[in-house]
C-alpha positions as CSV (number, residue, x, y, z in Angstrom):
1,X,89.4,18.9,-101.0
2,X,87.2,18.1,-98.1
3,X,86.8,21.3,-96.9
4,X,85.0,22.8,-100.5
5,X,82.8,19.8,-100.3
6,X,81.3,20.2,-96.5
7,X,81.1,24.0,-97.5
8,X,78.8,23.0,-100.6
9,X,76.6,20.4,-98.7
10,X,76.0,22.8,-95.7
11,X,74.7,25.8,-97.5
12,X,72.1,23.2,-99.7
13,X,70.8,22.4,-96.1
14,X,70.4,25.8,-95.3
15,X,68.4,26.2,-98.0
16,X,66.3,23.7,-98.1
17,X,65.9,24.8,-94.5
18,X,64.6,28.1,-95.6
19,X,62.1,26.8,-98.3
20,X,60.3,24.5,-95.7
21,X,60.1,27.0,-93.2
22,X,58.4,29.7,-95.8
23,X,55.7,26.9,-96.6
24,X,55.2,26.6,-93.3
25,X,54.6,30.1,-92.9
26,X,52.2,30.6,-95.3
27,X,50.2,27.0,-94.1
28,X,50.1,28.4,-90.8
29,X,48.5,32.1,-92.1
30,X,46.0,30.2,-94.3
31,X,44.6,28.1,-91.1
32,X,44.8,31.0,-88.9
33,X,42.9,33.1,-91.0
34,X,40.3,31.1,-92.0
35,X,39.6,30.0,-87.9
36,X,39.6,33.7,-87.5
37,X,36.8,33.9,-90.5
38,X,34.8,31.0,-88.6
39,X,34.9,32.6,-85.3
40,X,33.8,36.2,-86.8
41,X,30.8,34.7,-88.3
42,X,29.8,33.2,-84.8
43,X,30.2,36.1,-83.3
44,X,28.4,37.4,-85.7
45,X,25.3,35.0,-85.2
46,X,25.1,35.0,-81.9
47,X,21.8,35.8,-80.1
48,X,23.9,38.5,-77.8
49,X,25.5,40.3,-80.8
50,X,23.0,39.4,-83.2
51,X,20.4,42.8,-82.6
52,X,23.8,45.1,-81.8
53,X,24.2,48.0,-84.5
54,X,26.3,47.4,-87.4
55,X,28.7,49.9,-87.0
56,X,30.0,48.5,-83.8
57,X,30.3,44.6,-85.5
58,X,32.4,46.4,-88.1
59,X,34.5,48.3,-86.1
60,X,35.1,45.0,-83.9
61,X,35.6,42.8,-86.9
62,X,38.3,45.3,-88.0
63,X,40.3,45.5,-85.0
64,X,40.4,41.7,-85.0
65,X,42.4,42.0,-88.8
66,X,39.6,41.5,-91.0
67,X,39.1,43.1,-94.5
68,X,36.2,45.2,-95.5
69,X,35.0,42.9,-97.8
70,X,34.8,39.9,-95.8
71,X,32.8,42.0,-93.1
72,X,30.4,43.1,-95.7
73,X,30.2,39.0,-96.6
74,X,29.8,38.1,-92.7
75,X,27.4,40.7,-92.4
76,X,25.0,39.8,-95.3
77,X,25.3,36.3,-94.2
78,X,24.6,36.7,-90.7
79,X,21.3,39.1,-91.7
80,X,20.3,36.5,-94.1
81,X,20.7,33.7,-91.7
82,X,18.2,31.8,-89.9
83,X,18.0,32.8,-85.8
84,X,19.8,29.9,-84.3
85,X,18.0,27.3,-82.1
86,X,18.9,26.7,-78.9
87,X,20.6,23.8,-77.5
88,X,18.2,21.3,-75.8
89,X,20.4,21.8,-72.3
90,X,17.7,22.8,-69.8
91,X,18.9,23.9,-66.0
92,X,18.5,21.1,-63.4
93,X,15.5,22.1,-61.1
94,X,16.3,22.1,-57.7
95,X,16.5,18.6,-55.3
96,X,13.0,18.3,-54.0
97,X,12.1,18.1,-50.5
98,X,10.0,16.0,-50.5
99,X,12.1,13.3,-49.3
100,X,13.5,15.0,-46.6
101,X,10.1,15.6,-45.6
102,X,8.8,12.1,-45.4
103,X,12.1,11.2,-43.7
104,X,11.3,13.4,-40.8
105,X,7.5,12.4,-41.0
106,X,8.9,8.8,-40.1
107,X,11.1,9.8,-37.6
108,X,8.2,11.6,-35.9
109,X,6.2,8.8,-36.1
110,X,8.5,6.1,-34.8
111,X,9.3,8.4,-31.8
112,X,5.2,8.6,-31.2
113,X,5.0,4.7,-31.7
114,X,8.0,4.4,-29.8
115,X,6.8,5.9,-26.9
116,X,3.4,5.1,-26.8
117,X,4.9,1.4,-26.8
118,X,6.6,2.1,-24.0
119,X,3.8,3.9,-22.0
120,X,1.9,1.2,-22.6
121,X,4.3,-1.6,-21.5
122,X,4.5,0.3,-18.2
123,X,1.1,0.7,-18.0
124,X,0.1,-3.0,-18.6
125,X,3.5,-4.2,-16.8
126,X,2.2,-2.5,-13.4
127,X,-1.7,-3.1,-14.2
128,X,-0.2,-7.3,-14.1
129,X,1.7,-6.1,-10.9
130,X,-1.4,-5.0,-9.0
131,X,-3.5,-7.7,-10.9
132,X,-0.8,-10.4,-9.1
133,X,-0.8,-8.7,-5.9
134,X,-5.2,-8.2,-6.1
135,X,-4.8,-11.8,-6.6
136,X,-2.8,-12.7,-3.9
137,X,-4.1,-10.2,-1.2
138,X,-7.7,-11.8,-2.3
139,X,-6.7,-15.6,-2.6
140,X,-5.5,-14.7,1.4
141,X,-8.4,-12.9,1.9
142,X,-10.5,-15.9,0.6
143,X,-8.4,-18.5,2.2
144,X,-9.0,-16.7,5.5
145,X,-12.7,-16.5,5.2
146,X,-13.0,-20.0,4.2
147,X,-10.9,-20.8,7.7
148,X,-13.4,-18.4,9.4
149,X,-16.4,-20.0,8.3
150,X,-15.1,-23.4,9.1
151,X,-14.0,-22.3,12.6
152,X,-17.6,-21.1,13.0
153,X,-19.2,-23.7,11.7
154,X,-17.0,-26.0,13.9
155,X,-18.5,-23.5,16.8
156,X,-21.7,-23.3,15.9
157,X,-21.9,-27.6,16.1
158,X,-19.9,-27.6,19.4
159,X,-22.2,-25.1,20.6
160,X,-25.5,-27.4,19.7
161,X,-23.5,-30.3,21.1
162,X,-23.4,-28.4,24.0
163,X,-26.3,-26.7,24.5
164,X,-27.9,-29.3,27.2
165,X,-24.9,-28.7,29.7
166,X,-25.1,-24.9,29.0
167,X,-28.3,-24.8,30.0
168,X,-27.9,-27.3,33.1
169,X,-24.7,-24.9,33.9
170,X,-27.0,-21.5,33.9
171,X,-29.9,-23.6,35.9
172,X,-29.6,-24.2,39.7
173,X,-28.1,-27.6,40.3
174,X,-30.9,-28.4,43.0
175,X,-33.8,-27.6,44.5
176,X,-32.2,-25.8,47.5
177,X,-30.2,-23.7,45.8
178,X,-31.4,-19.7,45.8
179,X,-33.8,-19.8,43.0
180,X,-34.8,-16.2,41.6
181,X,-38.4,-15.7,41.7
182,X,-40.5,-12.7,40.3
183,X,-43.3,-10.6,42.3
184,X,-46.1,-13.4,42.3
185,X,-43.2,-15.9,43.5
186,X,-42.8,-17.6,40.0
187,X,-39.1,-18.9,39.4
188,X,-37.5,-17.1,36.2
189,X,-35.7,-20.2,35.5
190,X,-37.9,-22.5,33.0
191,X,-39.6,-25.7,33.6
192,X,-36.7,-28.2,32.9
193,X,-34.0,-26.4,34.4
194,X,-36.2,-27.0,37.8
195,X,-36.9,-30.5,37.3
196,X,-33.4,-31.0,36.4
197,X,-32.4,-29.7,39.9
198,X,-35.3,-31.5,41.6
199,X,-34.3,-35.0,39.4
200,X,-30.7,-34.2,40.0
201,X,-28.3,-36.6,42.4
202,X,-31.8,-39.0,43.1
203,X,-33.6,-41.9,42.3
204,X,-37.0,-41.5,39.6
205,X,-40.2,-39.7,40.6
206,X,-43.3,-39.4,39.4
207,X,-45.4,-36.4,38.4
208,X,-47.0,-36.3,41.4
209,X,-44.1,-36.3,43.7
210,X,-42.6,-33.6,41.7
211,X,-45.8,-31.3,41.8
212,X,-45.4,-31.8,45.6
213,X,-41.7,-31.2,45.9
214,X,-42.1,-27.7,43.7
215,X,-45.0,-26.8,45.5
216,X,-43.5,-26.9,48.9
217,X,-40.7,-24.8,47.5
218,X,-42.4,-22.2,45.7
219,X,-45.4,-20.4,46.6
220,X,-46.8,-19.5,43.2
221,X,-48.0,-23.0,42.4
222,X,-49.5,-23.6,45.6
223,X,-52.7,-21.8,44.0
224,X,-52.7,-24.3,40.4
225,X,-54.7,-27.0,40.7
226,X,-53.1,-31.0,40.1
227,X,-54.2,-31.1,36.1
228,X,-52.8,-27.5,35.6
229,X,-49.6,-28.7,37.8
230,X,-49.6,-31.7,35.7
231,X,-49.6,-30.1,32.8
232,X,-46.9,-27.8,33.2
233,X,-44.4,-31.1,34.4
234,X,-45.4,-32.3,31.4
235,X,-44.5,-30.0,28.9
236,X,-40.8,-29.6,31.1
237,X,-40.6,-33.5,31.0
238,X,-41.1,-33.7,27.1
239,X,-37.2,-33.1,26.1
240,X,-36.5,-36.8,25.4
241,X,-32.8,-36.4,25.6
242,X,-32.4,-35.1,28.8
243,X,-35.5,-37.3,30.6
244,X,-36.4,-40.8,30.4
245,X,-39.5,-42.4,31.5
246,X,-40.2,-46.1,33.5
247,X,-42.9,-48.3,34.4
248,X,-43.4,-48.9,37.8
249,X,-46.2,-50.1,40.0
250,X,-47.3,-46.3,41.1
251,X,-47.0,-45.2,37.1
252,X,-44.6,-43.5,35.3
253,X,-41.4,-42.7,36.9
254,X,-38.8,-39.7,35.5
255,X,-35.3,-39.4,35.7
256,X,-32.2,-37.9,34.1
257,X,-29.7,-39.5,30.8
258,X,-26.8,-39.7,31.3
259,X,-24.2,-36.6,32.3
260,X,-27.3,-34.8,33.7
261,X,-28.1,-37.5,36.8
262,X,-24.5,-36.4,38.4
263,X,-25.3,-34.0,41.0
264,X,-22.4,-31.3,41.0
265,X,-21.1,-30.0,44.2
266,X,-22.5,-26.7,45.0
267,X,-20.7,-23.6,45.0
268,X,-20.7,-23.7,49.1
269,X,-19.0,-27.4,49.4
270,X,-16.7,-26.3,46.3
271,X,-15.8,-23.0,48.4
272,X,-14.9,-24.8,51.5
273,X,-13.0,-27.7,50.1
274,X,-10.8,-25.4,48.3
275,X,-10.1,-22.9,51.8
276,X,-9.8,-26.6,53.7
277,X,-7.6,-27.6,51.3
278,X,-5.7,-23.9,51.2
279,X,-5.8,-24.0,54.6
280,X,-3.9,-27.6,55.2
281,X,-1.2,-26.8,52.8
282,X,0.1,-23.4,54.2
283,X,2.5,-23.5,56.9
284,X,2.0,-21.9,60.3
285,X,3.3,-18.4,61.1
286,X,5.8,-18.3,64.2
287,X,4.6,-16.4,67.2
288,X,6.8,-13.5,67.7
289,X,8.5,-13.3,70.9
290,X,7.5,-10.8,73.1
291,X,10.7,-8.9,74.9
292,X,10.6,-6.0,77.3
293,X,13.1,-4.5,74.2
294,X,10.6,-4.6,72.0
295,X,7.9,-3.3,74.2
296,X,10.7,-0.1,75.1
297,X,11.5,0.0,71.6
298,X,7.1,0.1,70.4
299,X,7.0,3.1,73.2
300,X,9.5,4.8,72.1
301,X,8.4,5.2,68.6
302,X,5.0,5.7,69.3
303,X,6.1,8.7,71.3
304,X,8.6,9.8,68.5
305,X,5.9,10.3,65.7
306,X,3.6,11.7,68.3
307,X,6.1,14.7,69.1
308,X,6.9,15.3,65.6
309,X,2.7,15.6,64.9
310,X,2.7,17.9,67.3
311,X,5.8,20.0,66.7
312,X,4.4,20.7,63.0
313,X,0.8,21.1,63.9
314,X,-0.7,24.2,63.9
315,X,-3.3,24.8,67.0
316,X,-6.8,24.5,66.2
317,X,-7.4,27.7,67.4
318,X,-5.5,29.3,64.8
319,X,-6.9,27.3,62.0
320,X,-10.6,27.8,62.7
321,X,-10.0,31.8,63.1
322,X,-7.1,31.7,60.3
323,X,-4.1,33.9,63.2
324,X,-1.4,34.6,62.0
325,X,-0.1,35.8,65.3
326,X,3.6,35.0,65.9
327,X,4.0,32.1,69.0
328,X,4.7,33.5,72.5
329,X,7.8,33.3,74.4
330,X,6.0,30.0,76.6
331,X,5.0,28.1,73.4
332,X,9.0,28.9,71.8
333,X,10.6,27.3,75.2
334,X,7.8,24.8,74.8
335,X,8.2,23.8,70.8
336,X,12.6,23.3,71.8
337,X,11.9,21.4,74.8
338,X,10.0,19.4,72.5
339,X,12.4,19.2,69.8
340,X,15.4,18.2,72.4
341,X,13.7,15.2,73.5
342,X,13.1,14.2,70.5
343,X,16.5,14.3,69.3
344,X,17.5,12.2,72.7
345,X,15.4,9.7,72.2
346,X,16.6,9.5,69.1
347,X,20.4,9.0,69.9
348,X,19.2,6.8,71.8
């Protein structure tokens, strides 16, 4: 009984089966078609198809399954339709450049400001570096000056200081020393160097005794009268710091300050002291002993170097009258006589 019922229920599903799927089918058609409607009529308004000929739409639209009259409907509803308006999509424009641009105009620039930064570091860095070392060769320069110009100065007071003893040094140191005179018999020297000499190494004199003494040694002022005489001492005696003046009973008496009355030794006593002294200090040479030897031996030499002139000299006859003439057989035997003795003496 089980088997009739199964049987029953299995062929009511197969129906029902059936039924759905035939809805389904005509659904699907009904959907199909009318998308396939939809997409004709924007094909049909599109701007590419829209100025095509009509013959060509209709002949399109049939191959796709439409009917006749829904391409005549498409048709009059596309020619009747307003000319569709764009979409407000617009291209993108190309990137600018711009920034690229000022980019590379920085770079540029920071390169130049870079470098010129440097350039001038160097510049400024090695302008300091010969600035220090202008500095420093100058400060020296300076420094050394300054020592110069104190050393002079130093020099130039030493030399005032000693001016007085130059003068006494160039001067004679007395009266009979050899005084340089000029044509007429006048000394070169001046005034006070001569009666520094003549006040040198005595007691004071007056004017008149100094008149006297330079009279008697030079001739020029044997012709001046006393007053000119007088007043030529005079002016000589006026340097205060080498002469000083005393009362006496005869007048005014003159002699030297200080250093100046000192009478030097002249260069003749210095001369023989010092060969004296030279003389005293060095020992005496040994006498050299006199041996018949030595007497032989001064012979023999002084005949040695006379035979060897003589070998080697040409005669005088041939040098005057330039012969070249070869010796004779005498002067051959002659010249190795010569030459034997010579060497006996020698051995010997």
């Amino acid at each position: 009984m089980s088997e009739p019922k199964d049987k029953e229920h299995s062929q009511t599903d197969s129906d029902d089966e059936t039924t759905h799927k035939t809805s389904g089918d005509v659904g699907n058609s009904s959907e199909s078609r009318a998308l396939l409607i939809e997409q004709a009529r924007a094909f049909l308004l599109s701007s590419e198809i829209r100025n095509e000929d009509e013959a060509s739409k209709r002949k399109f639209l049939a191959e796709k399954g439409l009917s006749g009259d829904e391409i005549d409907q498409m048709i009059l509803e596309a020619a009747s339709a307003p000319p569709p308006i764009p979409a407000r999509t617009y291209p993108q424009p190309a990137p600018s450049r711009l920034p690229d641009l000022l980019i590379g105009m920085a770079r540029s620039v920071a390169w130049f400001v870079g470098l010129s930064g440097g350039a001038l570091i160097i510049y400024y860095v090695r302008k300091l570096i010969l600035s220090i070392r202008f500095t420093q060769t100058w400060r020296v320069n300076l420094d050394s000056i300054v020592a110069s110009a104190a050393s002079l100065e130093g020099v130039q007071a030493k030399k005032k200081e000693l001016a007085n003893d130059w003068e006494s040094l160039m001067g004679p140191m007395s009266l009979d020393d050899n005084i340089p005179t000029d044509a007429e018999g006048k000394p070169t020297c001046s005034m006070t160097l001569l009666l520094r000499a003549a006040l040198r190494g005595g007691d004071g004199k007056t004017v008149a005794q100094l008149a006297k003494q330079l009279q008697t040694k030079f001739k020029y002022y044997e012709n001046l009268e006393s007053a000119q005489m007088a007043e030529l001492i005079g002016l000589g005696l006026s340097d205060k710091e080498t002469f000083e003046e005393s009362d006496s009973e005869t007048g005014p008496v003159y002699s030297l300050k200080g250093a100046a009355a000192t009478a030097p030794p002249t260069k003749t006593k210095t001369l023989i002291t010092s060969l004296s002294t030279l003389d005293s200090t060095m020992k005496p040479s040994p006498e050299l002993s006199s041996t018949a030897a030595q007497h032989t031996l001064q012979t023999l030499t002084e005949l040695t170097a006379y035979l060897s002139s003589e070998t080697y000299t040409v005669p005088t006859w041939n040098r005057m009258y330039g012969s070249r003439s070869q010796p004779t057989g005498v002067e051959e035997d002659l010249r190795k006589d010569i030459r034997e003795l010579r060497g006996h003496i020698l051995t010997r």
